[in-house]
N, C-alpha and C positions, 0 to 999 in steps of 0.2 A: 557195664559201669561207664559211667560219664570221664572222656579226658581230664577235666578238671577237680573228679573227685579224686582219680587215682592218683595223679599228679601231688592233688593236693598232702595224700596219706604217705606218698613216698617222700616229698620234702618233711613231713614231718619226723619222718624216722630219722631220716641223715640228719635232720636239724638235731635231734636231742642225741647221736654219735658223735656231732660235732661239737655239744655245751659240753660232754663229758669228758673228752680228750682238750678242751678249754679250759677245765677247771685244773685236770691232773696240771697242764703247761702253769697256769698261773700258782699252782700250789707250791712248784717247785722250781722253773725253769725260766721261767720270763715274769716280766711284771702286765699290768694289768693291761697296757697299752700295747707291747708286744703279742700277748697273746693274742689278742685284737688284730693287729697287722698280720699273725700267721695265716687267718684263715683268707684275707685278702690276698697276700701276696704268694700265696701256696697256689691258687685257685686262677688267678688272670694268666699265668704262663700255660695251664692246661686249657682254658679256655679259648684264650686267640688259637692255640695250635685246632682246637677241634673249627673253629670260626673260617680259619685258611685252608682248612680241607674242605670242609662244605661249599663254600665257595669257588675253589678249584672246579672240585669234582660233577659242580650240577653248574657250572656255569651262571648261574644266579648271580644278578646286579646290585652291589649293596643299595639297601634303599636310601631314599632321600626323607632327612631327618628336621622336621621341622622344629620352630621356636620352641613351641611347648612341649614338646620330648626335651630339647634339651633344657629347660627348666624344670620340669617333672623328675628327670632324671636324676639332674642337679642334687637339686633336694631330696630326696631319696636314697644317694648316696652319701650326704653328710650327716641326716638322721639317721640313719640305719649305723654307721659310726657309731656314733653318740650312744645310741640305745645298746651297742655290743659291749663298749666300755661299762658301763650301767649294769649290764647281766654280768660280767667277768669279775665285778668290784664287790656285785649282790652274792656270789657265791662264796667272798670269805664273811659276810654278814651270817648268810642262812645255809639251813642244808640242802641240799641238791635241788630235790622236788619242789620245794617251797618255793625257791629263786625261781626257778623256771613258771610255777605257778602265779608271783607276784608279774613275773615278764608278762603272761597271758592276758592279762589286763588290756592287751591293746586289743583283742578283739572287739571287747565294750568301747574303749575308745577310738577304734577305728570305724562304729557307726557314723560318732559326729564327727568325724574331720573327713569321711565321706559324703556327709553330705555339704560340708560346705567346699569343699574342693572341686568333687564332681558332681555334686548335686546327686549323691544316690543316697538312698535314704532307705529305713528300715520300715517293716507294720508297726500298729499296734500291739501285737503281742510283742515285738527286740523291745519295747517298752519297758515291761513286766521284765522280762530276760536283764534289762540292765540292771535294776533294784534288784534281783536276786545274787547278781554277781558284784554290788559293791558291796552288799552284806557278808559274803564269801570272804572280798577282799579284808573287810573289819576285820573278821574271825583270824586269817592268816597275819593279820599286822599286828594284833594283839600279844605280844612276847612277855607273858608274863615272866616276873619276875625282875625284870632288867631296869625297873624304877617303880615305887610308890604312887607315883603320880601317873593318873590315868593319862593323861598328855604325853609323856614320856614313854607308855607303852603303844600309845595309836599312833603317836607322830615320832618315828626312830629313822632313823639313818637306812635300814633295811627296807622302809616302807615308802619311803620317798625315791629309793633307787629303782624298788620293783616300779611304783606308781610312774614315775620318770622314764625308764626303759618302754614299758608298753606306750606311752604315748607317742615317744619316738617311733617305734616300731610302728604304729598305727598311722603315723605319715611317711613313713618310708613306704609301707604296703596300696597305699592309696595314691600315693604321688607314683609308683613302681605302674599301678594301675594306669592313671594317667598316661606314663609313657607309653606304654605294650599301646593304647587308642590310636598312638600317632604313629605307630609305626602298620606299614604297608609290607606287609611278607605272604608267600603262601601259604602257610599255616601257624599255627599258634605256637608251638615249637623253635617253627627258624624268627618268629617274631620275637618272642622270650629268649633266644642265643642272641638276637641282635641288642636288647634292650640291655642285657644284664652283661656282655661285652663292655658298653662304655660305662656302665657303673661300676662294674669292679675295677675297670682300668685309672677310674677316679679317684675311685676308693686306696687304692697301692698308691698312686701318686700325691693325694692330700697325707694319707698316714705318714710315708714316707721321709715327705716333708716335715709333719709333724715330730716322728722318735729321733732325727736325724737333729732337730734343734736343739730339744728338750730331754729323749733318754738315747745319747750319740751308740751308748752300750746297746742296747738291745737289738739293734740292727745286726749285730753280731753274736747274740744271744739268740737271737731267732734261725741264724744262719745255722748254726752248734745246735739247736733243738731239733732241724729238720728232717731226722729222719721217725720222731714224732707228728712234727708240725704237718709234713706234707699230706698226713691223714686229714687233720683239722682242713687244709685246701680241696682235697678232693670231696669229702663231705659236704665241705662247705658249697663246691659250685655244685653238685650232685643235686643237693637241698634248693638251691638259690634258682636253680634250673626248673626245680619242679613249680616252687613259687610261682616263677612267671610266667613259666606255661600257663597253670592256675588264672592267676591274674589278667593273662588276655581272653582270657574267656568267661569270666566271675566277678561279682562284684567281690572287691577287697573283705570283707565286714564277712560273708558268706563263705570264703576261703579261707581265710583265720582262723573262723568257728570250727569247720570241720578239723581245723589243724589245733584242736585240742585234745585228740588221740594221744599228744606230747606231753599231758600231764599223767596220764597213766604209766605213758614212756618210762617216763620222768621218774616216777615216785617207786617203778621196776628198777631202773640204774643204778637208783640213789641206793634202793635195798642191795642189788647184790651186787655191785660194786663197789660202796662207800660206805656197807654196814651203817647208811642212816633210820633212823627212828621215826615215823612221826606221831607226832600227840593226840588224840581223838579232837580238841580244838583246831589243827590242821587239818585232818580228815573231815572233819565237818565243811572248813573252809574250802577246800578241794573239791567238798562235794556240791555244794553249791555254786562255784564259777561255774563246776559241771554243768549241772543243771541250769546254769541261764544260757550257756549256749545252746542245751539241747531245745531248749524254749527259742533262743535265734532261730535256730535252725529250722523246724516245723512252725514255725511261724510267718515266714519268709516266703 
């Protein structure tokens, strides 16, 4: 098995440990923004510690970091944000799987914002793969019931957070991509420890700033939830690690796709943990995001 396929299946499990243990925090213990902050600021104090041992211990020179890391970087830290707030807000909209599901969306949108970012671009068949998977998305945004007006059941509040989070998410993965280019490491690994070091450290220090204006409480809220939260951390660099491994060795769009093993995750969780339901109009929809990735995938 290829490093970056395994990498890729292992971030996906931690990711969909870490949306579960997000939604319990936000159901009951933090608001939408802290729960958000947990998984950052759990995660960069485990991280620098493993970053100062590696470095110790093999002697290795941190590398040198040019412009476009650190704009790649940048950006990739403030979306990936944006998109977490997005998924955390989407799980009191919808039930578990579904969120996660509307979240997947960035794989389809991580084609084109790779191609215009790094010029990497999909076949003629991720074509076909995309029209199957905005049909998917139709099916999942359709809530009946919630209005008369067909308008009001395509375009809802849940369908714009899923649609909005995967875009985000689909520039964080591509710009994350971008950075792992510019960095110079001996392997894919200490490359992904280096890249994903300064973006979590940004990450703590933008949110930080952020709940410290706007919710001054939850910074104390979060502290009182952590012997929850520091799961959410460890998960979360666990998952964020495998990503970038992934990512310096894959194009983004190709690494997402396989990390759709997380709707099965997902739709497993939601059942036996949260006793959710889904409707054969969501199992339809599910099954065809499916299915446009497996079409990216052997297409590719």
């Amino acid at each position: 098995m290829e490093l970056w396929i395994f990498a890729s299946l292992m971030a996906a499990t931690l990711q969909t440990a870490r949306f579960m243990l997000q939604k319990v925090l936000s159901r009951t213990k933090l608001s939408t923004a802290g729960a958000t902050f947990s998984r950052f600021c759990y995660s960069a104090p485990l991280l620098w510690g493993v970053a100062v041992i590696y470095f110790l211990k093999s002697g290795t020179e941190p590398p040198e970091l040019s412009f476009w890391f650190w704009i790649f970087a940048s950006l990739g830290a403030v979306a990936q944000i944006l998109a977490t707030v997005c998924v955390v807000a989407l799980f009191k909209s919808r039930n578990f799987a579904v969120g996660i599901t509307f979240k997947k969306t960035e794989v389809i949108q991580a084609v084109f914002v790779g191609l215009i970012l790094l010029r990497e671009g999909v076949s003629p068949e991720g074509l076909g793969a995309i029209l199957i998977g905005l049909l998917g998305v139709l099916l999942l945004s359709d809530q009946a019931g919630v209005s008369d007006a067909k308008t009001h059941r395509f375009f809802n509040r849940a369908t714009g957070l899923g649609i909005m989070s995967g875009f985000l998410f689909a520039i964080s993965a591509v710009a994350y991509r971008g950075a792992t280019l510019e960095v110079s490491m001996p392997s894919a690994m200490t490359t992904a420890m280096v890249t994903l070091l300064w973006v979590v450290t940004l990450q703590v220090v933008l949110m930080g700033i952020w709940i410290y204006l706007r919710e001054p409480g939850q910074l104390a809220a979060v502290w009182k939830a952590r012997k929850s939260a520091v799961w959410v951390g460890v998960t979360s660099m666990g998952g964020s690690f495998g990503w970038f491994t992934a990512f310096s060795l894959q194009n983004a769009a190709y690494v997402k796709a396989l990390g759709q093993i997380e709707i099965v995750l997902s739709m497993a969780a939601g059942y036996f943990f949260f006793h959710e339901k889904l409707t054969s109009r969501e199992f339809a929809g599910v099954g065809f995001l499916a299915l446009s990735i497996v079409i990216l995938v052997l297409g590719t």
